[in-house]
GUGU-454611 format. One line per 3 residues: number of its first residue (from 1); their letters; for each residue x, z, y of C-alpha. Coordinates in nm, 4 decimals, padded with zeros to 6 digits, m for minus. Each point is the difference from the previous one (the first is absolute). Layout:
NUM> a> X/Z/Y | ... .
***
This chain:
1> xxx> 00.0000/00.0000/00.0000 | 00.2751/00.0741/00.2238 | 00.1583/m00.3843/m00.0256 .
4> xxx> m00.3272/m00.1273/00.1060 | m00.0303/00.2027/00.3048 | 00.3727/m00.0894/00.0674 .
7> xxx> m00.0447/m00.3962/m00.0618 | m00.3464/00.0299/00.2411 | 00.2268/00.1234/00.2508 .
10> xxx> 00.2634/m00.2627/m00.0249 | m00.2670/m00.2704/00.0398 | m00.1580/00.1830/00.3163 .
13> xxx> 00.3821/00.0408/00.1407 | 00.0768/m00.3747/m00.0928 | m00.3222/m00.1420/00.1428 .
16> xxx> 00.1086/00.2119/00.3327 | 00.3289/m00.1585/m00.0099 | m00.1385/m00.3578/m00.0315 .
19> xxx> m00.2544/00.0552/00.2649 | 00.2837/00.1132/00.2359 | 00.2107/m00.2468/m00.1182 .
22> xxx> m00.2777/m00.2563/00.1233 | m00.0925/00.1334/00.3027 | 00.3203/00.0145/00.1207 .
25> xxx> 00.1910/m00.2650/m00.0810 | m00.2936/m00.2683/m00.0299 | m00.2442/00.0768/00.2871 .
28> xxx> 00.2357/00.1640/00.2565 | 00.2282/m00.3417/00.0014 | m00.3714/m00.1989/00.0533 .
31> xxx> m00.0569/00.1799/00.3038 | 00.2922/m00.0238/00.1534 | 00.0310/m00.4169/m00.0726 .
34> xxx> m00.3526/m00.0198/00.2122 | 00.1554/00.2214/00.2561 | 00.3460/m00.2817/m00.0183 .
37> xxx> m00.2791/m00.2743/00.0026 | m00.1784/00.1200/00.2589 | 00.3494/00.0551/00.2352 .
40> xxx> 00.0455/m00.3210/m00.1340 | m00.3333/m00.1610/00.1288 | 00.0259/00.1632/00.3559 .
43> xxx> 00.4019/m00.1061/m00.0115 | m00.1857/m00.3545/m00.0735 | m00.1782/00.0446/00.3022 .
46> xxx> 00.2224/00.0862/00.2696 | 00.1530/m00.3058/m00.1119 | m00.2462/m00.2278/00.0222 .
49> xxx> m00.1019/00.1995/00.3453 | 00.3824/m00.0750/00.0814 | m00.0379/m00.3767/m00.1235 .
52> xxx> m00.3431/m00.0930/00.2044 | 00.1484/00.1243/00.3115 | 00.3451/m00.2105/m00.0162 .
55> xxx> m00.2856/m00.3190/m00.1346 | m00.1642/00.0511/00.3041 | 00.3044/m00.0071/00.2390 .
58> xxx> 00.1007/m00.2695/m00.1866 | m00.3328/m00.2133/m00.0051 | m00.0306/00.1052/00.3861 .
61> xxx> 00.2984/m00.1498/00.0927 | m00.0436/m00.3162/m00.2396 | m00.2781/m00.0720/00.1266 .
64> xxx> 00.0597/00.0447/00.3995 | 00.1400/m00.3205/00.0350 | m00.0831/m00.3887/m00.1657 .
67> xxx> 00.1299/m00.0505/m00.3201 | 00.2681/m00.2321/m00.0681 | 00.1707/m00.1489/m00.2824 .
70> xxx> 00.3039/00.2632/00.0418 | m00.2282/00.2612/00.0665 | m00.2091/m00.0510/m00.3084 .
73> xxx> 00.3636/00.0124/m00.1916 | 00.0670/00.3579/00.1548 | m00.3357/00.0706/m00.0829 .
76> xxx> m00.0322/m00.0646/m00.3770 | 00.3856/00.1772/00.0054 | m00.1526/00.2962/00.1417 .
79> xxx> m00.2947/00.0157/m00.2089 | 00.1533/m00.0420/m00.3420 | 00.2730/00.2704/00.0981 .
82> xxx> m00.3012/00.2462/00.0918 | m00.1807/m00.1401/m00.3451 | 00.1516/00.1597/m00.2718 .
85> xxx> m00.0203/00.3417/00.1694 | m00.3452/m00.0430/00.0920 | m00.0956/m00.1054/m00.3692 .
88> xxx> 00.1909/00.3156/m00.1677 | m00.1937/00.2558/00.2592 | m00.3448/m00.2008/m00.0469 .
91> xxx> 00.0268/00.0868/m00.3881 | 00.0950/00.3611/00.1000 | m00.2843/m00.0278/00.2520 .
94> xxx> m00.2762/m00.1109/m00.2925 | 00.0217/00.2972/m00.2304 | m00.1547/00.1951/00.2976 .
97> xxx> m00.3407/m00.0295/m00.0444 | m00.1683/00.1574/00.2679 | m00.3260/m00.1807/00.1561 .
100> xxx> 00.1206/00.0966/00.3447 | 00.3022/m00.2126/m00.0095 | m00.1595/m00.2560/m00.2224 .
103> xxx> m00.0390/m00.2730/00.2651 | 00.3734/00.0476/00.1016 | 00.0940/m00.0682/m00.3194 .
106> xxx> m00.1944/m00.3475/m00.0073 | 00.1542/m00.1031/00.3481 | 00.3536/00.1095/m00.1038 .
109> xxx> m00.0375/m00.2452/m00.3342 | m00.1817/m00.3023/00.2060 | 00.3049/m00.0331/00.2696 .
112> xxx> 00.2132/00.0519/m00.3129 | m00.1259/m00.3144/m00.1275 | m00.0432/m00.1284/00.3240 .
115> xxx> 00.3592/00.0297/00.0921 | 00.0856/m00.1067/m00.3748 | m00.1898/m00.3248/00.1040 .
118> xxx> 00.2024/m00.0723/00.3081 | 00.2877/00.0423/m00.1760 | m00.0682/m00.2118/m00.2917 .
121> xxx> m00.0823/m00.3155/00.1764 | 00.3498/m00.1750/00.1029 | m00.1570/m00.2592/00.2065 .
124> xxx> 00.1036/00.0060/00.3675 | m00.2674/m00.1971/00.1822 | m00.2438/00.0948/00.3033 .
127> xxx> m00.2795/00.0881/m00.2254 | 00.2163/00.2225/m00.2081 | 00.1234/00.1555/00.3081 .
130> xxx> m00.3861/00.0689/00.1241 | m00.1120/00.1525/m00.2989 | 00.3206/00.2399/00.0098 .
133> xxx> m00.0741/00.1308/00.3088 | m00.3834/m00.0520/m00.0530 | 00.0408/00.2369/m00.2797 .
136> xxx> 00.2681/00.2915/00.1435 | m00.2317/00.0326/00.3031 | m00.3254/00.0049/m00.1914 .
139> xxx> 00.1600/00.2291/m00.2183 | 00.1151/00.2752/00.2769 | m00.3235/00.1388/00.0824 .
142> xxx> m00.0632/00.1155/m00.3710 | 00.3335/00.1269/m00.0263 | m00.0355/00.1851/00.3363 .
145> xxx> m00.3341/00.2084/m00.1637 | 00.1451/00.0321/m00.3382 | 00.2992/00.1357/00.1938 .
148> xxx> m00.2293/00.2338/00.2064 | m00.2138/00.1129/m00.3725 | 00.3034/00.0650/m00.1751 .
151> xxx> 00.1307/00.2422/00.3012 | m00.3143/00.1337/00.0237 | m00.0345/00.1003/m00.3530 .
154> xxx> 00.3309/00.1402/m00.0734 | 00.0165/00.1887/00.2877 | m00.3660/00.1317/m00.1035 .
157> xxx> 00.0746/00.0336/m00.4121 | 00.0307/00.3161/m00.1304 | 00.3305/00.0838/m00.1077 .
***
């Protein structure tokens, strides 16, 4: 009768162990991964917050005067050296999903492929050149407000 008692009580002691065992080195690394993913996501937007505001210096000043053939050159330079940093912090940008910045997210992706478009076609002719500039200027507006959301709603998120 005794062994009984004393293999009940290893089971109860080894089921403890486990369950620590679990909660500690299974759950506790979860939680901290959303709180890295969630550094991550607001690191993703102060970038992108960063990004819009150098785009729309950028489009400003493209746009200020008529476009030429060497100024569409300097153009599609500028964009595709802005593109590849602007594609890494849209993906970053995506796994928020929050409804608040939802329509930020949409105008951040359309002048991605916007600005992917410009660059893309090599033609250098006067239509080419109007649909550039056609496109950075219609484009600045909806970059200004998803500028101004994006502010608005990290400096209003709860930390």
């Amino acid at each position: 009768m005794c062994l009984i008692i004393h293999h009940r009580a290893l089971g109860y002691v080894f089921r403890f162990s486990l369950a620590l065992f679990t909660a500690v080195f299974l759950l506790a690394p979860s939680a901290t991964q959303a709180q890295d993913r969630s550094s991550a996501s607001a690191g993703g937007i102060v970038e992108i917050i960063d990004i819009l505001k150098k785009e729309i210096a950028r489009d400003e000043e493209v746009t200020s005067s008529s476009m030429n053939m060497t100024r569409l050159r300097q153009t599609r330079e500028k964009l595709a050296g802005d593109l590849g940093r602007k594609g890494k912090a849209l993906s970053a940008l995506k796994a928020v999903k929050h409804p608040a910045i939802e329509s930020a997210i949409q105008v951040v992706e359309e002048t991605y492929i916007a600005e992917t478009t410009i660059i893309a076609d090599t033609r250098i002719n006067e239509a080419v050149q109007i649909r550039a500039t056609r496109a950075l200027r219609e484009n600045l507006p909806k970059k200004k407000q998803a500028l101004a959301d994006l502010e608005n709603w990290l400096g209003t998120k709860p930390h």
